[in-house]
N, C-alpha and C positions, 0 to 999 in steps of 0.2 A: 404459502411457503415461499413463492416468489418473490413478495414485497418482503418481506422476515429476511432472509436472503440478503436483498438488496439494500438495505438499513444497515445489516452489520457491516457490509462492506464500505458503507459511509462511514461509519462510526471508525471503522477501523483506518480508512484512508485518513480521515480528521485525525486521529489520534499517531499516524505514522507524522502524518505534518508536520501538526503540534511539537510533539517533542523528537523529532527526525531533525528536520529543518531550522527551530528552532536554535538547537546547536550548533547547527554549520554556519548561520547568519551572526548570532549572537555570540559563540564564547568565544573566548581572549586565547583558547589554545593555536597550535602552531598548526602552519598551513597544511600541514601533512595531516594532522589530524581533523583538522577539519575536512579536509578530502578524501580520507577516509570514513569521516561518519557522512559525508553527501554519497559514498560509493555503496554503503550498507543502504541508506535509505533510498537509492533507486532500482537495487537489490529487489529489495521490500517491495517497491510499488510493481515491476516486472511479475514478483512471483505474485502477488494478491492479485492483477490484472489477470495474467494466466488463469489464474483458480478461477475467477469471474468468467472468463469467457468460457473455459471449460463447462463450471457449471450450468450458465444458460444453452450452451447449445449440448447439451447432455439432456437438461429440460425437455429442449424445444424437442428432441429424436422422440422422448419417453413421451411426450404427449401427443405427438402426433397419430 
């Protein structure tokens, strides 16, 4: 369950990147929005990080 776990949160950090970051570097829009789509996507990585640590050490309690 732990490696399964840990793949999605790749998959899923890859795919905030991707098209997250993507946008802030590359489109033609105005500063504003681009720092707004950099402020969502570090949003993003915060709350996925959270959930991540949560869940390992929620793991590590229940298997001990």
């Amino acid at each position: 369950m732990k490696v399964i776990f840990y793949t999605v949160i790749a998959i899923i950090f890859i795919l905030i990147t991707f098209f997250g970051l993507g946008p802030v570097l590359l489109a033609d829009g105005s500063m504003g929005e681009r720092m707004g789509t950099l402020a969502v996507v570090l949003l993003l990585y915060l709350i996925l990080g959270g959930m991540a640590t949560a869940f390992t050490k929620w793991y590590k309690r229940r298997n001990n």
